[in-house]
C-alpha positions as CSV (number, residue, x, y, z in Angstrom):
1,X,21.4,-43.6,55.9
2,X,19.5,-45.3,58.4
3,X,17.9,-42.0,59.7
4,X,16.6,-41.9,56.1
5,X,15.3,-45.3,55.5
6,X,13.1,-44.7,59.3
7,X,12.3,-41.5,57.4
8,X,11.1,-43.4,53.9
9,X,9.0,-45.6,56.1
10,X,7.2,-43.1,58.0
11,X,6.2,-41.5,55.1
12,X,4.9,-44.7,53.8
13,X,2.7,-45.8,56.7
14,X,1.2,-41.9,56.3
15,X,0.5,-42.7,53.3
16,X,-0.9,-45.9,53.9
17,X,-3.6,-44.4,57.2
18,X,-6.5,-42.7,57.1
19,X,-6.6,-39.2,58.2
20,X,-7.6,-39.7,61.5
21,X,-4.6,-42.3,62.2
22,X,-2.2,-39.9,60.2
23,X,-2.9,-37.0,63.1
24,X,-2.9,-40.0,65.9
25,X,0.8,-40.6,64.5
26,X,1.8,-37.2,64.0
27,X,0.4,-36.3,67.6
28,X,2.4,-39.1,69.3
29,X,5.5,-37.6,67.6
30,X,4.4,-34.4,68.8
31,X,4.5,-35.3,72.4
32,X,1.8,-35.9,75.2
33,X,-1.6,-34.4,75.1
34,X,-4.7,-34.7,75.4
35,X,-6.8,-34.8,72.5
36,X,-10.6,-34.6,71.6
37,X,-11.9,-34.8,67.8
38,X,-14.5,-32.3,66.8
39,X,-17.5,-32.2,64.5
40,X,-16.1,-31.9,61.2
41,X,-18.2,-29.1,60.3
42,X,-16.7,-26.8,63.1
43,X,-16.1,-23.3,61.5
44,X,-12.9,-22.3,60.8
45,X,-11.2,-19.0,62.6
46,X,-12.6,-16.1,61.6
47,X,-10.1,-14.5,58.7
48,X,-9.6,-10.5,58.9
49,X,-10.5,-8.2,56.0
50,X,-7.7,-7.3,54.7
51,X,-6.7,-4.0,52.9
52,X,-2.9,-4.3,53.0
53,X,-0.8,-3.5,49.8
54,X,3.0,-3.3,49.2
55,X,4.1,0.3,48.6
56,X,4.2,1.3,44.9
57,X,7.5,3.0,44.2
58,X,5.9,6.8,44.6
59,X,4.8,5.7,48.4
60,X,8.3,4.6,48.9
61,X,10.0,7.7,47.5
62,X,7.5,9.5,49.6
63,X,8.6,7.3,53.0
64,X,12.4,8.0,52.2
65,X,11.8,11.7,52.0
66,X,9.7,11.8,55.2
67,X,12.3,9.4,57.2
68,X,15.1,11.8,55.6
69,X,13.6,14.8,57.3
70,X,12.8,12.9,60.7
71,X,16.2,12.0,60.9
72,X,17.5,15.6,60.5
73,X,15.0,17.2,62.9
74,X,17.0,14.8,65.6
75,X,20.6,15.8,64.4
76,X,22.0,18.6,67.1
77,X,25.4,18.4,65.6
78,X,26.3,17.4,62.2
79,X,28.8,15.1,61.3
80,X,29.1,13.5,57.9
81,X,33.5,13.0,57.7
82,X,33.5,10.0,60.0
83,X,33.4,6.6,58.6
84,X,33.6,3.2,59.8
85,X,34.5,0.0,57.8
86,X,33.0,-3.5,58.8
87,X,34.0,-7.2,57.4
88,X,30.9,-10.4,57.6
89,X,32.1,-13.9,59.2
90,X,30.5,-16.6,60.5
91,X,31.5,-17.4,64.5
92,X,32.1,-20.9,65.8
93,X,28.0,-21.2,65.8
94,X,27.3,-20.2,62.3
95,X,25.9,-16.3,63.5
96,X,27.2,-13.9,61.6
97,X,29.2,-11.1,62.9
98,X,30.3,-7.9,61.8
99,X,33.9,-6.8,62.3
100,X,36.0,-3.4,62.3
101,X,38.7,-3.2,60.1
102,X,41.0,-0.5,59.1
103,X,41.2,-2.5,55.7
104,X,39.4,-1.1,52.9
105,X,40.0,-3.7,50.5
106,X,38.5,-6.7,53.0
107,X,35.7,-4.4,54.3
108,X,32.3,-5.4,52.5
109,X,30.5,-2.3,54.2
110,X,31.2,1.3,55.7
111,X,29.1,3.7,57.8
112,X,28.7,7.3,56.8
113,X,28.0,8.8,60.8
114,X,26.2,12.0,59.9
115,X,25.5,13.3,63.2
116,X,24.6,13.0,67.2
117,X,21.2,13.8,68.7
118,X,20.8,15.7,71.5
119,X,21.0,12.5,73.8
120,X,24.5,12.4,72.0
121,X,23.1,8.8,70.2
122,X,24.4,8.2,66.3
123,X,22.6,9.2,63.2
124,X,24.0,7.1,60.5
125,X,23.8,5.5,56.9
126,X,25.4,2.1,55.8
127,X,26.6,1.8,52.4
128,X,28.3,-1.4,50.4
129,X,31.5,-1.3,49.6
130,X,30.7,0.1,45.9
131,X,28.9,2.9,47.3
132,X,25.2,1.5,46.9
133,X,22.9,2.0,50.1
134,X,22.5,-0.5,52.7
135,X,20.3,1.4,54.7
136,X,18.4,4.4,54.6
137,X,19.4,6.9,57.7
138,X,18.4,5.9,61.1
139,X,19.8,6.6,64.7
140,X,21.2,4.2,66.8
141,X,20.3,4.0,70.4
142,X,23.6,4.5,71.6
143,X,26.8,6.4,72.2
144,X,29.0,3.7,70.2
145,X,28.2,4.7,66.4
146,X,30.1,1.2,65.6
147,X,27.1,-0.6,67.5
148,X,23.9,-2.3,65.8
149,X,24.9,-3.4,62.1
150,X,22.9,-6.2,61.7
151,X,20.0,-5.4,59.6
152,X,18.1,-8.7,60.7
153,X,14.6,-8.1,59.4
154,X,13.5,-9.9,63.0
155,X,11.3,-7.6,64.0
156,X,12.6,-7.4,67.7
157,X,15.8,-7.1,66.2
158,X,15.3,-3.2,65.9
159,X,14.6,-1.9,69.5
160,X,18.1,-0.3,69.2
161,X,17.0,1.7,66.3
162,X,14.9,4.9,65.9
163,X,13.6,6.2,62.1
164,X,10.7,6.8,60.4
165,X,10.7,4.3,57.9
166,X,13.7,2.0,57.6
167,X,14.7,0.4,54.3
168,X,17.4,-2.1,53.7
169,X,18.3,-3.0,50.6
170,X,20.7,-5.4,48.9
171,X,23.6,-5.0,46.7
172,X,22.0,-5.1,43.4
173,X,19.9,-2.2,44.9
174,X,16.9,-4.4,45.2
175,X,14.8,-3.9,48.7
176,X,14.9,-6.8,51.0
177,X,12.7,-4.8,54.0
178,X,10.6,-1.7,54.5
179,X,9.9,-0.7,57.9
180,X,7.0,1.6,58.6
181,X,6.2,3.3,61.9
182,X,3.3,5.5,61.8
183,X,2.8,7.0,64.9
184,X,0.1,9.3,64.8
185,X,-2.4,5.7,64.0
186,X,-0.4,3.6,65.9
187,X,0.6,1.0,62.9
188,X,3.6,-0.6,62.3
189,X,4.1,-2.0,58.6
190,X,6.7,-4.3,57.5
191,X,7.1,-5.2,54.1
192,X,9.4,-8.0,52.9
193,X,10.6,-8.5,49.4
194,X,12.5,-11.8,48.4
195,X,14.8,-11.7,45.4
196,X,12.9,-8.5,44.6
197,X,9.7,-10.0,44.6
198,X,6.8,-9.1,47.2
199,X,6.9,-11.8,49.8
200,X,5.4,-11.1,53.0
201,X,3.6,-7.9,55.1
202,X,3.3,-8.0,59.0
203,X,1.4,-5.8,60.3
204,X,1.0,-4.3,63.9
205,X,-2.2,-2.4,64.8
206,X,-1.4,-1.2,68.6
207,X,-4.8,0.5,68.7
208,X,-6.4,-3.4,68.4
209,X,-3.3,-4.8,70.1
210,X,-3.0,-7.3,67.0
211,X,-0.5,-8.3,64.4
212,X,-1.5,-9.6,60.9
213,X,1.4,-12.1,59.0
214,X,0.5,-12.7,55.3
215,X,2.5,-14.8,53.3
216,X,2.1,-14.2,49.5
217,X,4.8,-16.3,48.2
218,X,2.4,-19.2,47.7
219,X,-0.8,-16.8,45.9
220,X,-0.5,-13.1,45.2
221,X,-4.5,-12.8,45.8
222,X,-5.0,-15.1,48.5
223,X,-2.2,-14.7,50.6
224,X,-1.9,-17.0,53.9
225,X,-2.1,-15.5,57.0
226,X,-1.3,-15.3,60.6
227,X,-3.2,-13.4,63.0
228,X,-1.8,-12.6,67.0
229,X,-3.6,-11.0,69.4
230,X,-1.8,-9.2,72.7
231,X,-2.9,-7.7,76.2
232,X,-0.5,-6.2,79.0
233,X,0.5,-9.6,79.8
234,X,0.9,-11.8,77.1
235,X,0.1,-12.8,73.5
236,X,-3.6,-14.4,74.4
237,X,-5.1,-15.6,71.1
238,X,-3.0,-17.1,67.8
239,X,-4.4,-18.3,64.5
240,X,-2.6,-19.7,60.9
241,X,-4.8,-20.0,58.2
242,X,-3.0,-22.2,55.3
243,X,-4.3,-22.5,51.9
244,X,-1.3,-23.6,50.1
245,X,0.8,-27.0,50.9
246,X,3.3,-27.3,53.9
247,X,6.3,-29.2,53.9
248,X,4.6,-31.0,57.0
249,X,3.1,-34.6,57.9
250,X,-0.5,-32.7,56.7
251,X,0.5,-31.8,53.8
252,X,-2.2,-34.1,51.9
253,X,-4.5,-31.5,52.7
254,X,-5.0,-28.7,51.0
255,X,-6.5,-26.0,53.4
256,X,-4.8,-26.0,57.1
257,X,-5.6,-24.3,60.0
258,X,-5.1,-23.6,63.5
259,X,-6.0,-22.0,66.1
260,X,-4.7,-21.4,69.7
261,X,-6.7,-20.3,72.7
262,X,-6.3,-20.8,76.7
263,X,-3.2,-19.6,76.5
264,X,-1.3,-19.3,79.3
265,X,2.6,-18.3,79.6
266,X,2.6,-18.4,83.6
267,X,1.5,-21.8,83.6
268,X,3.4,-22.9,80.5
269,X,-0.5,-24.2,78.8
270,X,-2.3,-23.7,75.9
271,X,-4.7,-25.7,73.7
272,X,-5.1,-25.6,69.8
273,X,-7.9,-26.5,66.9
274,X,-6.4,-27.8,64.3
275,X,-8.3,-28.6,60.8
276,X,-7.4,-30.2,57.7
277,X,-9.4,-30.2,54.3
278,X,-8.3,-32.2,51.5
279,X,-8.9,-30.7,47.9
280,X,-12.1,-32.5,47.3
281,X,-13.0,-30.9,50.8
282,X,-14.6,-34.3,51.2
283,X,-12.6,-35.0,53.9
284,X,-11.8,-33.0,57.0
285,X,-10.4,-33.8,60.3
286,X,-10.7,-31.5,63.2
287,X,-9.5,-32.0,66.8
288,X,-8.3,-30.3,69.4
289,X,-5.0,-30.6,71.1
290,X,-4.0,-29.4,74.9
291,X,-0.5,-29.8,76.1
292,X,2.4,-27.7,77.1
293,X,4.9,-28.0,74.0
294,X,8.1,-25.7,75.4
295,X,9.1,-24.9,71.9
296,X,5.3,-23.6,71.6
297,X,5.1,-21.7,74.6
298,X,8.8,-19.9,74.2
299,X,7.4,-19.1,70.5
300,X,4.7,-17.2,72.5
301,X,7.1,-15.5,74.6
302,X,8.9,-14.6,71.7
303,X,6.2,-13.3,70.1
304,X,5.0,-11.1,72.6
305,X,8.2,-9.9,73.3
306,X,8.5,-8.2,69.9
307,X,4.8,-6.9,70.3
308,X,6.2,-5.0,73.4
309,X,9.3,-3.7,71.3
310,X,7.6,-2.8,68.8
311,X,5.3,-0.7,71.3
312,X,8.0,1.1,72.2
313,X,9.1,1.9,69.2
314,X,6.1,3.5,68.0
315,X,5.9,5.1,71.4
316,X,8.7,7.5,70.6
317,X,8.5,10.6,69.7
């Protein structure tokens, strides 16, 4: 309660400030920084072209069929009698886990193993426990064809796996994630559907060394966007481009943006741009922040660490 009424009168001193004192605020909540207001005509980041679209249904027929054929140009020795069942908890910390039971009637998933490659790794397929996929095939990098359930659409989360293009579905058959590797152009596409519905595309272009986010759960036509951009060391360059309102302390404007630059993840720095335009776009505050923020700079890390995954991914044959 009295976390709530602190809360209740933030909001209304916001409310009460100009723009200027609203990101003072916000930035001492933030933490310690050094901070330098710009002219309020400073261009925003550059914003991509972008030619993305979610697969229409004859693109993802076509991707299952190709997957389906990479997948048995790996199998050495077939399989296709062994199966595996698996029960879903939540541990002491609230992560789920997947179990193996001998239980049919408490397993809520089963794994068809249809194979071994010729590193002796396991080609499989996941299915509910009425039959409907899971997954389309994949391998598993690994001898234990119990190992790598999870179908977190993280996208480090997949290092373990090998395919073509990976599809998870859920159990009213509707596709929660498409997974794309196209090797020959170096592209990764991920394509994530919520409730059935197109939500989000990230996409990895190793031949730029970039990943695009866009978010279209907001706008179908002007979808909000993320870009990244990667060397050998590190993610170098970052920028979100907001056109739809956050659940933030700017959220009283309608266009947010920001950009990250100096970054660097040996000395734990960075600095950012931030801008905010109201819906009049009469008023607009721009300023730049340095600091070293340690959730900020392990996000970073984070995100390069799946750029590197995902390298390797599409760095297998």
């Amino acid at each position: 309660m009295k976390n709530t009424f602190i809360l209740i009168i933030m909001l209304l001193t916001l409310t009460a400030c100009s723009s200027e004192d609203r990101v003072n605020f916000v930035l001492k909540i933030m933490g310690k920084g050094n901070v330098k207001y710009l002219p309020p005509d400073t261009p925003l980041p550059e914003k991509p072209k972008i030619t993305l679209n979610f697969l229409t249904n004859e693109e993802i027929a076509d991707k299952v069929a190709e997957n389906n054929q990479y997948i048995e140009n790996k199998i050495i020795q077939k399989d296709g009698s062994t199966v595996y069942y698996f029960t879903k908890e939540k541990d002491k910390n609230d992560k789920t886990i997947y179990s193996l039971t001998n239980d049919k009637q408490t397993a809520q998933f089963y794994r068809v193993v249809l194979g071994k490659t010729a590193e002796n790794y396991c080609v499989v397929q996941d299915f509910y426990i009425n039959n409907k996929k899971r997954t389309e095939k994949h391998i598993i990098l690994d001898t234990d064809c119990t190992k790598h359930l999870s179908t977190n659409s993280n996208v480090s989360s997949r290092k373990n796996k090998n395919f073509s293009t990976f599809i998870v579905y859920e159990p009213q058959d509707k596709i929660s994630v498409i997974d794309n590797l196209d090797r020959k152009n170096k592209i990764r596409n991920m394509y994530f559907y919520k409730d059935g519905k197109e939500d989000m595309i990230i996409h990895f272009d190793f031949n730029l060394n970039q990943q695009l986010a866009l978010f279209f759960d907001m706008d179908k036509e002007n979808p909000d966007i993320t870009i990244r951009k990667f060397n050998e060391q590190q993610l170098f360059y970052a920028a979100e481009i907001r056109y739809h309102l956050v659940n933030d302390f700017f959220k009283s404007w309608k266009t947010k943006a920001i950009e990250w630059k100096d970054i660097d993840l040996n000395n734990n720095a960075y600095s950012y741009v931030f801008w905010g335009i109201n819906d009049s776009k009469k008023t607009r505050v721009v300023f730049k922040y340095s600091g070293k923020k340690e959730e900020q700079i392990n996000s970073f890390k984070e995100k390069y660490q799946q750029f590197i995954n995902s390298k390797k991914m599409i760095d297998r044959p």
